[in-house]
C-alpha positions as CSV (number, residue, x, y, z in Angstrom):
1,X,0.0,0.0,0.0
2,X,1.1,3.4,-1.0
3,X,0.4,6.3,1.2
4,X,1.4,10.1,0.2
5,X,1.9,11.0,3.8
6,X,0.9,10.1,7.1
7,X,-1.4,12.6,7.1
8,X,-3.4,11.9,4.3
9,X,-3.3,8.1,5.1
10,X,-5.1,8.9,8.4
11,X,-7.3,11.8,7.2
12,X,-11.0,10.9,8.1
13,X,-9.8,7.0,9.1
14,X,-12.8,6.6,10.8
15,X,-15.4,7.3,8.0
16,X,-13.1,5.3,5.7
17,X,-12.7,2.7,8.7
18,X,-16.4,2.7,7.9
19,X,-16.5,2.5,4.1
20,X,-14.2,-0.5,4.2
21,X,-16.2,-2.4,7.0
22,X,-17.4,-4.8,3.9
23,X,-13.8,-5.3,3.1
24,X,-12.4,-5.7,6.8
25,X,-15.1,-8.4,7.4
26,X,-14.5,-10.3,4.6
27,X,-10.7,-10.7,4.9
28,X,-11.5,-11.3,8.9
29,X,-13.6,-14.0,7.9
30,X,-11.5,-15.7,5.3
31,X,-8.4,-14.9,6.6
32,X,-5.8,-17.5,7.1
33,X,-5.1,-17.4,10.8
34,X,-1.8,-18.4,11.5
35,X,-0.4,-16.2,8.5
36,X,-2.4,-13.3,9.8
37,X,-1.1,-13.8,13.3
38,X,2.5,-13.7,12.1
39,X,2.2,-10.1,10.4
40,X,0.5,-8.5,13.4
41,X,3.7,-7.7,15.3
42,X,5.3,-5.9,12.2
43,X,2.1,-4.0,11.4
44,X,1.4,-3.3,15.2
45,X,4.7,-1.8,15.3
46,X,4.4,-0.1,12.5
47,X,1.1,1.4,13.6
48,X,2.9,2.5,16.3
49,X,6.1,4.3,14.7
50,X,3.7,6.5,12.9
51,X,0.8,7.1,15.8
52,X,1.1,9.1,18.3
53,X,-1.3,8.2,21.1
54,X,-1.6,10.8,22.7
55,X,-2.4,12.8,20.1
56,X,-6.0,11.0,19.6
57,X,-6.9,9.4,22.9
58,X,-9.9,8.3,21.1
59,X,-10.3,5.2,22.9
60,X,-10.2,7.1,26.5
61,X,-12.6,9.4,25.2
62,X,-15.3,7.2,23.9
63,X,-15.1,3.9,25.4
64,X,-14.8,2.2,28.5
65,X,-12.1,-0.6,29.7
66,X,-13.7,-3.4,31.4
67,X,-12.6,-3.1,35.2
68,X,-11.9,-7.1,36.8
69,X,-10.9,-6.6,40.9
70,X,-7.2,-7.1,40.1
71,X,-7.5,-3.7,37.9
72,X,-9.8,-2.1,41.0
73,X,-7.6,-3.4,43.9
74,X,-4.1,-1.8,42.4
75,X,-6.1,1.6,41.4
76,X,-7.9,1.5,44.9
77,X,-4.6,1.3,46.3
78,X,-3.0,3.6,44.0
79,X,-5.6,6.3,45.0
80,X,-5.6,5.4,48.6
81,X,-9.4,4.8,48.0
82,X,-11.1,1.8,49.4
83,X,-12.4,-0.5,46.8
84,X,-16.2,0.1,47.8
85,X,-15.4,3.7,47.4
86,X,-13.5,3.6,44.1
87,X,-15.8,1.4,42.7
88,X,-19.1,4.2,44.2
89,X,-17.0,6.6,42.8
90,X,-15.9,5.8,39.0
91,X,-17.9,2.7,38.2
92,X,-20.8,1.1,37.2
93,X,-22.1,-2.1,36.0
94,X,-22.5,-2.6,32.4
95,X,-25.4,-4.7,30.7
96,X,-22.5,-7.4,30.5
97,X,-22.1,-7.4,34.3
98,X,-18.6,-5.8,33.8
99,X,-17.5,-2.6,35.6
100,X,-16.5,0.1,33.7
101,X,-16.4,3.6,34.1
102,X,-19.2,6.0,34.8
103,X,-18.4,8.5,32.3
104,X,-16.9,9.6,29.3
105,X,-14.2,10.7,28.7
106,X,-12.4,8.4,31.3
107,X,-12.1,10.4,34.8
108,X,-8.3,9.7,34.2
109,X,-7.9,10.7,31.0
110,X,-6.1,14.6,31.5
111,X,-6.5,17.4,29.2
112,X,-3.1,16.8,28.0
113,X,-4.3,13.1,27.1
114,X,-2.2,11.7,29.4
115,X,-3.5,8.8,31.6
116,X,-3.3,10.0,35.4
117,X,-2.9,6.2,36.7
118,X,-1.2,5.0,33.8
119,X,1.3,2.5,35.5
120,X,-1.7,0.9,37.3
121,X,-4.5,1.3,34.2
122,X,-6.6,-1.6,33.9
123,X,-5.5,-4.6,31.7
124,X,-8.1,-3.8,28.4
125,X,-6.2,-0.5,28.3
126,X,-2.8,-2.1,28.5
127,X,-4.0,-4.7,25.9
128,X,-6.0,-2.2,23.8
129,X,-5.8,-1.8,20.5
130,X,-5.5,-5.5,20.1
131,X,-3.4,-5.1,16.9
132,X,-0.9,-7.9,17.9
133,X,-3.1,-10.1,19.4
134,X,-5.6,-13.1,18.2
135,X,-8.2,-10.9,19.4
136,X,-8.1,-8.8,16.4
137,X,-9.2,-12.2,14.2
138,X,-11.3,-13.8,17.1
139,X,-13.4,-10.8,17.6
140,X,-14.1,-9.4,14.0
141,X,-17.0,-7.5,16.0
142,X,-15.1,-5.6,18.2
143,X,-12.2,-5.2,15.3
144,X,-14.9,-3.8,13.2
145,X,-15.8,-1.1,15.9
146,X,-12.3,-0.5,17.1
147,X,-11.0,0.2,13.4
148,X,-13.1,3.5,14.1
149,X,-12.2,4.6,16.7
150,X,-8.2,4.0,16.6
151,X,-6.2,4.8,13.4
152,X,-3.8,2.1,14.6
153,X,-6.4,-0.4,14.0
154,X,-7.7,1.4,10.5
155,X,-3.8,0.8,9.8
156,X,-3.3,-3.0,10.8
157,X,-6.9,-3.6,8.7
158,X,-5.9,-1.2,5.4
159,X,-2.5,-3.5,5.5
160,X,-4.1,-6.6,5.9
161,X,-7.0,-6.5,3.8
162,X,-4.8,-4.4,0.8
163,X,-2.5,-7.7,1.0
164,X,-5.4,-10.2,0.2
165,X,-6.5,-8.4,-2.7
């Protein structure tokens, strides 16, 4: 895939994340797994080299991280919060019976984008985007969403899917 510039490459992602949904699910769906699985550290770090998180923060901004007690214990502790309180404070339960924050943006997230309790964030934000994981092809779902939200995902799918053609 040819790109003019990084700029242009990302320019509206997310409606173009959109446009190529069809495209995205059908390579998801066909893909050969264990090929797939071997390109997604190169692409992930790839994604990375030319994304700056902190200048998007999308995924703080619009969605929630999934909050299991380990991830509520350390940021309890970290805030010098008991759990009961932490959990009254930031959390709810979602339609899945998982905890996740009560608001969004995240009441971490700083204006700066930077994550106040970033050493002790919760494991889906550690994990997030996914883009070297099996979750990515597992969950074609959740890939779908999540290529609209975060260009590193739009760039792992435009990568993959452009190499199938």
């Amino acid at each position: 895939m040819r790109e003019n510039s990084d700029e242009d490459f990302f320019a509206d992602y997310a409606q173009k994340a959109q446009e190529h949904a069809g495209q995205y699910r059908s390579f998801l769906k066909k893909a050969d797994k264990a090929k797939t699985l071997k390109q997604l550290p190169a692409l992930h770090e790839a994604a990375f080299s030319t994304i700056d998180c902190l200048q998007c923060a999308n995924c703080c901004k619009h969605y929630s991280p999934r909050f299991k007690m380990p991830d509520i214990r350390r940021i309890a502790k970290r805030l010098k919060m008991k759990e009961s309180v932490f959990m009254d404070t930031y959390l709810r339960l979602d339609e899945d019976g998982d905890y996740v924050v009560r608001q969004q943006p995240c009441p971490f997230l700083g204006a700066d984008n930077f994550c106040s309790i970033y050493e002790d964030r919760p494991r889906d934000c550690r994990r997030y985007p996914y883009t070297d994981e099996d979750v990515l092809l597992r969950q074609p779902g959740l890939t779908l969403k999540n290529s609209t939200v975060c260009p590193a995902v739009y760039y792992v799918m435009e990568h993959l899917s452009e190499k199938k053609k």
